[in-house]
N, C-alpha and C positions, 0 to 999 in steps of 0.2 A: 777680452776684458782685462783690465790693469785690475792688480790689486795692493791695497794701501796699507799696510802697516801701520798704526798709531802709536806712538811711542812716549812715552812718560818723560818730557824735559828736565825734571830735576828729580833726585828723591823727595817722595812726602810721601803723604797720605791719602788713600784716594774717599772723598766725604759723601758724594754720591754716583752713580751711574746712570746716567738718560739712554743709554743705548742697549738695544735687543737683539740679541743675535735674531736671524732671520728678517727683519725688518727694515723697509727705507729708510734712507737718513741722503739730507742735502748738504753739498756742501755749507759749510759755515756752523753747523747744528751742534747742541753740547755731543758730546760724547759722555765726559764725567766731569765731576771737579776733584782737582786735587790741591791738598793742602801743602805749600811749599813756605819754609820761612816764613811761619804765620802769615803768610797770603791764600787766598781760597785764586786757584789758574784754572779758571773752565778752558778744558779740553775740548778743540772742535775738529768736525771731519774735516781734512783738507781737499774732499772730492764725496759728490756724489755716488751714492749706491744702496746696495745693498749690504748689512753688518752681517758676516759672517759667523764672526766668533766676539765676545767681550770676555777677555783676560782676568778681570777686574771686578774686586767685589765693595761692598761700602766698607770700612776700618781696615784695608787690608794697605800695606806699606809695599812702596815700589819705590824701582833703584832709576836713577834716568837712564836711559834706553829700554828700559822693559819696554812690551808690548801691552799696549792697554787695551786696543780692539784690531782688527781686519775688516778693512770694508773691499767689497768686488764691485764695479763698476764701468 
């Protein structure tokens, strides 16, 4: 099984989180949204699986490259 890293493309804010640790997720599926340069960027899986971990909570500020979930697949 590969597993995926998802990683925060810019600093922002992250405003909600669709994903469950333990649970499916397709590719293409939110993961969360975050807020960049007053832009809302929904965050998606780039691979089917299952979400192992989500990093990320709603109001919480992230740096680009943090990790925002793991998916195994």
């Amino acid at each position: 099984m590969a597993e995926h890293i998802v990683e925060a493309p810019a600093p922002g804010k992250i405003l909600k989180v669709h994903a469950e640790a333990g649970k499916p997720i397709a590719a293409g599926d939110r993961i969360c949204i975050l807020e960049a340069l007053k832009m809302e960027l929904p965050i998606v899986a780039p691979a089917g699986g299952t979400v192992t971990a989500v990093h990320v909570a709603p109001g919480q500020t992230v740096e680009a490259g943090d990790p925002l979930a793991v998916i195994e697949g």
